[in-house]
Structure formats: C-alpha cells, structure tokens
N, C-alpha and C positions, 0 to 999 in steps of 0.2 A: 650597884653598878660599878665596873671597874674600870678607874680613869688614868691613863698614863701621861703626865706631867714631865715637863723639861723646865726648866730653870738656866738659862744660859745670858753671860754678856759674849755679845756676838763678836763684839771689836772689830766696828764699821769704820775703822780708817780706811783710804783708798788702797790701802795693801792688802785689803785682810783676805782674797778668794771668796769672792761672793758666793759662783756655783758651788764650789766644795759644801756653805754654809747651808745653801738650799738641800742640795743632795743629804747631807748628813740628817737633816730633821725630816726628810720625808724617809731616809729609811730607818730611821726610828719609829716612825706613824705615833707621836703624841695625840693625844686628843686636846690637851691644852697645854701652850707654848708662854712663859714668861720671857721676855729677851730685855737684857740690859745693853745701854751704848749699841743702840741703832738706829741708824739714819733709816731718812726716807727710801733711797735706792734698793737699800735690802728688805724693807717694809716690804714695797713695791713687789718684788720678786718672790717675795711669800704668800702674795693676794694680789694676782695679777687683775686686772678691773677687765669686766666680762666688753666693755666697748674697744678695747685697745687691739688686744686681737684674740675676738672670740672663738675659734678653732684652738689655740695655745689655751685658753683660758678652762677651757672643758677638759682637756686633756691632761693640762699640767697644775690644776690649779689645786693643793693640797688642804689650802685654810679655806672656811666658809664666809670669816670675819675676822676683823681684828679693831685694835684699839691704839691708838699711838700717843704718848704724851703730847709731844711739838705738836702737834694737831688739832689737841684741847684745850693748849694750855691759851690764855685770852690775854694781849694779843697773838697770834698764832707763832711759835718760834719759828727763826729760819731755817733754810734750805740745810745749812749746813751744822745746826742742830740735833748730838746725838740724843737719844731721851730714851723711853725706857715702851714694850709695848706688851699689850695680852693679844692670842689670837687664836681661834679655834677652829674644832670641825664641822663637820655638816650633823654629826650627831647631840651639838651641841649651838645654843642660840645666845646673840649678844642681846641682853634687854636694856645694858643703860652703861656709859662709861664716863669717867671723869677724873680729873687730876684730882691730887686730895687740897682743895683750897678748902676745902671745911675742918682740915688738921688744925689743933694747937700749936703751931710752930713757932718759939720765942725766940722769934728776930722782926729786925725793922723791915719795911717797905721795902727799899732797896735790894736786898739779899732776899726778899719773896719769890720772883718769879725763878730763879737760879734755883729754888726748892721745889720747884712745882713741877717743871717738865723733868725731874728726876721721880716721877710717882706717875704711875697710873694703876686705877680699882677699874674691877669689871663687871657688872652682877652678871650672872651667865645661868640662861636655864640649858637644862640636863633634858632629855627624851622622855626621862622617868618624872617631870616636872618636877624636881628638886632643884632650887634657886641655890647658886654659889656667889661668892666674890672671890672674885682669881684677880690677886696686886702683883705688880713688878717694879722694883726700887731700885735706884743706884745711887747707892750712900756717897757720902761727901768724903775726901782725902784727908787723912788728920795732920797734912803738912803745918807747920807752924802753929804759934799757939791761939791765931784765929779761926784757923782751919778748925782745931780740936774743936772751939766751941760749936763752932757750924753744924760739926758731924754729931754731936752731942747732941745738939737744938732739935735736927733731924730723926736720930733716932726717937728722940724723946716723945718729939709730936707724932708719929706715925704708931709708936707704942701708943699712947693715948686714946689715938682716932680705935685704933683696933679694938680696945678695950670696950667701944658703944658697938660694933660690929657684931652681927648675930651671927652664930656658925648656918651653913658650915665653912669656912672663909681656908685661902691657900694663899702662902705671899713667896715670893723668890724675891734676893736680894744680892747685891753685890756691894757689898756693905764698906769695902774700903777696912786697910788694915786699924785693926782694935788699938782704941787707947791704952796703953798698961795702965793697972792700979784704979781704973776708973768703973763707975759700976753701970750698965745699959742695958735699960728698958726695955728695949725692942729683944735683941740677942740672948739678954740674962751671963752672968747666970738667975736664977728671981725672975723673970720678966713681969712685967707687971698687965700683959694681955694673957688671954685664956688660951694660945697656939701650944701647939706641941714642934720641938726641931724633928726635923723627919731627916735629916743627912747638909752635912758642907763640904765645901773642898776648900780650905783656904781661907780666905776672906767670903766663897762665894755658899750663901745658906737659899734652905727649903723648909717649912714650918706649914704646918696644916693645924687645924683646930680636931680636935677627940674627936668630931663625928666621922672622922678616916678611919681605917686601917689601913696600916702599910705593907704592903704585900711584897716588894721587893724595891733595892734601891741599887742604884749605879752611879760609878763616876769616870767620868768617860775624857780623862787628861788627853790620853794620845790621839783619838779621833778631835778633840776639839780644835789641839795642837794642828794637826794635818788641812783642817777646816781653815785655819787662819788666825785662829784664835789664844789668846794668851792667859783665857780661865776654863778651867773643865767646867765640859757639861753635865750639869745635874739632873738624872731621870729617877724618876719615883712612880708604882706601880700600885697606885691608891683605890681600897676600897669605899664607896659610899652607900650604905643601907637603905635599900628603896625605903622610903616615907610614905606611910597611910597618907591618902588623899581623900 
C-alpha cells in the first residue's frame, strides 16, 4: 500500500495564516499528517467536528481523525498550549493514541509534563489491516547548558521507548538545533532504535522502520514559507507491503 506522509511544525502563533496552512495540506492530499507546534485552532480547522457545522464538515472536512498531545497529556494542557499532533484519512483508522508517559525520560517530576505534550504515538490501522505507529516530536531548544541536558534526556528517552516498538513504526520530529561534539540516540549518527532517516530539512527529520520503501521524497521550504511557516515541509511517498492475514 502506498502512503503519503507529511511531517511538518506548523508554527501556530497567531501570525502564522492559518487558511494558507489548511489549503497547503489538502493540496498535498497526505494520507497521514505529523504536525509540530500546533495549537488547538489549527487542530480544529483540520478536523472540523461533524456537530458545529455539519454542511462545512462534509464538504470541507479532509482528516477522518486525529490525535493532539494537549489533549492527552493528564492534566489536560491549556488553551494556549502548542503540542505536537498525528491525523489521518478516511482510508485509514485511529485505534489507540497517547503521549509517551511510558518513555524512560531521565528528569525529575517537575520538567515531566513540559516533556509529554511535546510527544504524541498513534497506533493507526491501514484498509489493508496492517497496524502502524505514526509519532510526532518537538524536541527541546539546546539553549543554555540546561537546556542541553533537557534536549538530551529527551532524545534519549524517545530513542529507548522506540527500541520496544514493533515496525512498522514512522516518527517526524522537529528536533531543535543539534548539540555539537555530542552523540544522540534518537537522530545518530548509530542510533540505537531499528528506524531508517528517510529525509530532513534543517533541524526538521522523517525516519520510517525497513518495513517502508521510499518512493519519493520532497521539501517543500517555499510553499511552507508562504503558508506561514518558518520549517519546510517534509513529504515522503512510502511504500508498505500488504501483510499475509
């Protein structure tokens, strides 16, 4: 089955042209959508809810489902909480989603929940009944030298969690710029999960597990640009090999 993949941070400040953002991914027609640094508003406008106004909702309504970190994360973050979200088509079904509190992440209490609605997994069946995990991350800033360890902690625990993950698994991330001289888990070079990089732009990556191929990949700076946004968008044209049932 061939799945088209975006990987984008949306960059939900109230500057960013929301419509431009809507527009841009439905004329892409992804089948599954990772987005970093989104609020609820642009959520919203990507899965319009069929009671608000069900004539707009049939017509314009391009995602089947989706998953929002703020949403999962216990206690629910606020309004004005950007987080990280998965969201798909109608040829595809959300069976279960969650922030990763079941990560290894080596920090205290305090600095926990600031890690969690920056993560959300999704398990997602396929038409072909092949079960995925489709992740979307939005790494920590390695400002100052607490910052460094934060971004560290993070990568670290998310590399970990991946490592018990069965394929065939897909993560987007918006990783925040790299420590120099320092070695990470998640990204590699080495990584120490089973993912393959499938393309980045920047700081911003896309990694799939071997049960893909990659059929073609794009980076889409000037339309993301025009969207509002201040990271290219990452699209990926992934094959997945129907599975004996």
């Amino acid at each position: 089955m061939r799945i088209r993949v975006v990987s984008w941070n949306v960059d939900s400040r109230p500057t960013g042209l929301l419509d431009a953002k809507v527009e841009l991914l439905r004329r892409l027609q992804p089948d599954l959508v990772l987005l970093q640094e989104i609020g609820r508003s642009v959520y919203r406008a990507l899965l319009p809810h069929p009671s608000a106004h069900e004539r707009m909702h049939r017509k314009a309504r391009q995602f089947y489902w989706g998953a929002l970190s703020t949403d999962l994360c216990k206690p629910r973050a606020s309004e004005y909480r950007l987080g990280c979200a998965v969201l798909g088509v109608s040829s595809t079904a959300l069976i279960d989603a969650e922030v990763l509190d079941q990560a290894p992440f080596d920090i205290s209490d305090p600095a926990r929940p600031g890690f969690l609605w920056r993560t959300v997994a999704a398990q997602v069946a396929l038409s072909t009944g092949d079960l995925l995990t489709v992740c979307s991350f939005h790494g920590r800033q390695p400002s100052g030298v607490p910052a460094v360890a934060l971004q560290q902690a993070f990568h670290a625990g998310i590399a970990s969690w991946l490592t018990d993950v069965p394929g065939p698994v897909i993560f987007g991330i918006d990783a925040g710029p790299r420590v120099p001289d320092s070695a990470d888990p998640l990204l590699g070079p080495g990584p120490v999960h089973h993912l393959n990089h499938v393309l980045n732009a920047d700081d911003d990556h896309l990694w799939a597990t071997p049960d893909f191929t990659v059929l073609d990949v794009q980076r889409l700076a000037d339309d993301a640009t025009a969207a509002g946004s201040d990271h290219a968008l990452l699209l990926a044209d992934l094959e997945l090999p129907d599975s004996p049932h």
